[in-house]
LOKE-598226 format. One line per 10 residues: their letters; for each residue x, y, z of C-alpha. Coordinates in steps of 0.1 Angstrom, whole numbers, plus 5000, padded with zeros to 4 digits. Layout:
! LOKE-598226
a> X:Y:Z; ... $
! end
This chain:
! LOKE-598226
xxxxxxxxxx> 1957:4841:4443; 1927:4817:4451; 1898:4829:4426; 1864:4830:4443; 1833:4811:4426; 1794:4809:4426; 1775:4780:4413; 1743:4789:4402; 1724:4757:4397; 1743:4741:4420 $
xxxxxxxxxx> 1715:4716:4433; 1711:4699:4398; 1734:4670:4384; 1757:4694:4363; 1757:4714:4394; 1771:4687:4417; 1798:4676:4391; 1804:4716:4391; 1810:4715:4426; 1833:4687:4428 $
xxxxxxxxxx> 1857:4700:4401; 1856:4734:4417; 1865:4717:4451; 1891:4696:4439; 1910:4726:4424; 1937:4746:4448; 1935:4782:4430; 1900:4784:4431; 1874:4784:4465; 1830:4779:4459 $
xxxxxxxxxx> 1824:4808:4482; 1785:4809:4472; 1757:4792:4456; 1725:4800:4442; 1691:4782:4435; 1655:4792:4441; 1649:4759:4467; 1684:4754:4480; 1682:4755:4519; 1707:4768:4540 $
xxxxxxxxxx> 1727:4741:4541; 1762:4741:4523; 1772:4709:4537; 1744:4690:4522; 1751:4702:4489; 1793:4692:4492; 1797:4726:4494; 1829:4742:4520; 1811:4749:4552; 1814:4784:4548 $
xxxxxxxxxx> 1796:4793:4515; 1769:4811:4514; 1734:4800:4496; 1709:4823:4482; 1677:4816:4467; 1675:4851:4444; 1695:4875:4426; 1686:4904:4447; 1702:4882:4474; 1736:4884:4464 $
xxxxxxxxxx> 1761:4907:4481; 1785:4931:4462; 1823:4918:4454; 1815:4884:4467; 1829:4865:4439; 1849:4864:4407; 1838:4841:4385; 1801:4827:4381; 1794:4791:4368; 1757:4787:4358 $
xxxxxxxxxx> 1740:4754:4350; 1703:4765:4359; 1675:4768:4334; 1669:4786:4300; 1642:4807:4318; 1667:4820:4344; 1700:4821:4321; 1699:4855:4310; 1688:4877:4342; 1718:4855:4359 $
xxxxxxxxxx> 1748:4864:4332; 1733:4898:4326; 1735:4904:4369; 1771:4886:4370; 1782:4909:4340; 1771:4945:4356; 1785:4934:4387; 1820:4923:4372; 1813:4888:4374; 1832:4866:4344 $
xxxxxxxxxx> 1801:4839:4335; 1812:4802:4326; 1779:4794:4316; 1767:4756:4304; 1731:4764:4301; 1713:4768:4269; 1681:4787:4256; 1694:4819:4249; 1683:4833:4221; 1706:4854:4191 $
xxxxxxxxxx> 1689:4885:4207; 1698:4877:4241; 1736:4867:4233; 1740:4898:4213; 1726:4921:4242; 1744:4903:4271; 1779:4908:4241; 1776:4945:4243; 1772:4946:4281; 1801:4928:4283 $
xxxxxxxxxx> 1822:4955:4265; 1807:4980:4281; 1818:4968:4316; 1850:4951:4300; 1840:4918:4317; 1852:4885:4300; 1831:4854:4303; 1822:4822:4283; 1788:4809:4269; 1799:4771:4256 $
xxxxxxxxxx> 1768:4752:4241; 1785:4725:4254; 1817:4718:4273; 1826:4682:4262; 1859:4682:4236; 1844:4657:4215; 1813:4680:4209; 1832:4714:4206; 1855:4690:4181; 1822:4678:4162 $
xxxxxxxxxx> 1810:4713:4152; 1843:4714:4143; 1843:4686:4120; 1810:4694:4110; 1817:4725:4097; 1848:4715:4074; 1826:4687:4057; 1802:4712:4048; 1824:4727:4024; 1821:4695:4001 $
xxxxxxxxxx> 1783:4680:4017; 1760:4711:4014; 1729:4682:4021; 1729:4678:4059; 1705:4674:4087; 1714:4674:4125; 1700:4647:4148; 1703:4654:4190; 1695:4632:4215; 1690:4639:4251 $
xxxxxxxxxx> 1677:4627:4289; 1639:4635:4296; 1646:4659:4318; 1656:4685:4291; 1641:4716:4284; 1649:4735:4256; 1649:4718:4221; 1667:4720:4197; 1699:4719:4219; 1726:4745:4223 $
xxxxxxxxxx> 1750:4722:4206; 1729:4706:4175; 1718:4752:4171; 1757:4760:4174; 1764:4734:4148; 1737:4745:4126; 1750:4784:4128; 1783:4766:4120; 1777:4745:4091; 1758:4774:4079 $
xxxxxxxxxx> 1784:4800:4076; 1812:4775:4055; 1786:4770:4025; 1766:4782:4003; 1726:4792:4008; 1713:4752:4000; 1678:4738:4003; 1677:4696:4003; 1641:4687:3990; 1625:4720:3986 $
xxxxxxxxxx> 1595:4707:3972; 1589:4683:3998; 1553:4678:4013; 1545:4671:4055; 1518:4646:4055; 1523:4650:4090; 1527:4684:4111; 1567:4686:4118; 1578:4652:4109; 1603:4668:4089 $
xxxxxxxxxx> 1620:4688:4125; 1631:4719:4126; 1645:4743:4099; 1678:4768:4103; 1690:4782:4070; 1681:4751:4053; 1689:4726:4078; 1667:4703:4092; 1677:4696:4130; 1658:4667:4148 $
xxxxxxxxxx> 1655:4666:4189; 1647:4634:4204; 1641:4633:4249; 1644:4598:4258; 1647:4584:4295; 1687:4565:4296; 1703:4591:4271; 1728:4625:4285; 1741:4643:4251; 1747:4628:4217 $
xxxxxxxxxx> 1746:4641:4183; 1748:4628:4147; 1757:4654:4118; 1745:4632:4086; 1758:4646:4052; 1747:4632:4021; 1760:4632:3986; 1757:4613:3950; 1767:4578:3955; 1781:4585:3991 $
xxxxxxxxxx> 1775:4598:4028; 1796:4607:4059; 1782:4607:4095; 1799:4624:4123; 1786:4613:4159; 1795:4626:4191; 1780:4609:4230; 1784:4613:4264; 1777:4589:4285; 1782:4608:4316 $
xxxxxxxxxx> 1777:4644:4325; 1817:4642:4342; 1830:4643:4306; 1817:4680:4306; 1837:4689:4333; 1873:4692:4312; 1858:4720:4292; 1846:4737:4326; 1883:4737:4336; 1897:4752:4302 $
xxxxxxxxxx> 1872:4781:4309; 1882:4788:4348; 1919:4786:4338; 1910:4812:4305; 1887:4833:4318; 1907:4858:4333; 1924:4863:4301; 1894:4876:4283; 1880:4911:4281; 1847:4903:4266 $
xxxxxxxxx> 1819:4878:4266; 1828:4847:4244; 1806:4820:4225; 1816:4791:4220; 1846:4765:4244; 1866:4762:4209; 1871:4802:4208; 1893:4796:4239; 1909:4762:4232 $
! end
């Protein structure tokens, strides 16, 4: 049975390679798409001829689809999953900026409606495979900082993947402070804090996603780095999560929860 989709974000870059994976897949069919300035085009957009395209939520018929992909923006991520959920949607979503809060709340809808879905901070194997990492090492290295590099164009900071690996790193050791008696001759030079761990976002025009994870110990050091060099590498993870998503009863954080 063909599964039905709707891109939300469909216009943007992870969008399009969105589109073209969905299209080049026989069990599944785009059957909508959704973006504030989208015209009514589907053809200019590679969409099939038939989709529809809506600019708002309140838009969007009942049973039209089954599963929602959404690369849009951190402003718009959680009225769009919280919508897909109470209409028994299953999310695959890509886009970050949700907060613990918001995750938490858009969990318990999910179990109330018994709607699986995905939230991966990032669908690339060799980042779900580097908070992997990441969180082993910290067993032995309890000194670490986290340093993310992205395109211009991003808006949220720190990333979902350098937070995730924070929150991951975090739970496998102990409550650990590097330099706690450290001084900021300048405001922030230092980055950002999570339990301890300093996390450092740099936006740079010719960068996509990359991440260093730099432990540190006496007499030694271990550096785990992760880049993609194009946004297409994303796309395997978005395939695991239409092929898995049907399987799950609730909303899941995390691409390596369903590997």
């Amino acid at each position: 049975m063909t599964k039905r989709v709707l891109i939300a974000g469909f216009t943007g870059a992870m969008g399009q390679k969105a589109v073209n994976l969905v299209n080049s897949l026989s069990d599944f069919k785009i059957v909508a798409g959704l973006s504030p300035s989208a015209e009514n085009d589907p053809q200019k957009y590679n969409l099939p001829e038939d989709a529809q395209i809506f600019n708002s939520l309140d838009e969007i018929p009942d049973n039209l689809t089954d599963i929602w992909i959404d690369f849009t923006l951190p402003k718009a991520v959680y009225n769009n999953v919280k919508f897909a959920l109470t209409h028994h949607i299953s999310p695959i979503v890509g886009t970050t900026g949700l907060s613990d809060g918001q995750e938490a709340e858009l969990i318990e809808i999910s179990k109330e409606e018994k709607v699986g879905g995905i939230i991966a901070p990032n669908f690339g194997i060799s980042a779900v495979l580097l908070m992997k990492f990441a969180k082993e090492a910290a067993k032995y290295f309890p000194d670490v900082e986290i340093i993310e590099m992205h395109h211009a164009d991003k808006k949220d900071a720190p990333s979902g993947t350098a937070l995730a690996t924070a929150k991951m790193i975090a739970e496998n050791r102990p409550a650990h402070q590097t330099a706690p008696d450290e001084v900021e001759t300048l405001e922030n030079v230092r980055g950002g804090d999570y339990e301890g761990i300093k996390i450092h976002s740099v936006r740079l025009p010719g960068y996509v996603a990359h991440e260093q994870v730099l432990f540190g110990g006496t007499g030694e050091a271990l550096t785990i780095r992760q880049d993609s060099f194009d946004r297409q590498s994303f796309m395997s993870g978005v395939k695991v999560a239409l092929e898995k998503v049907d399987q799950l009863n609730e909303l899941v954080v995390g691409l390596e929860n369903i590997l």
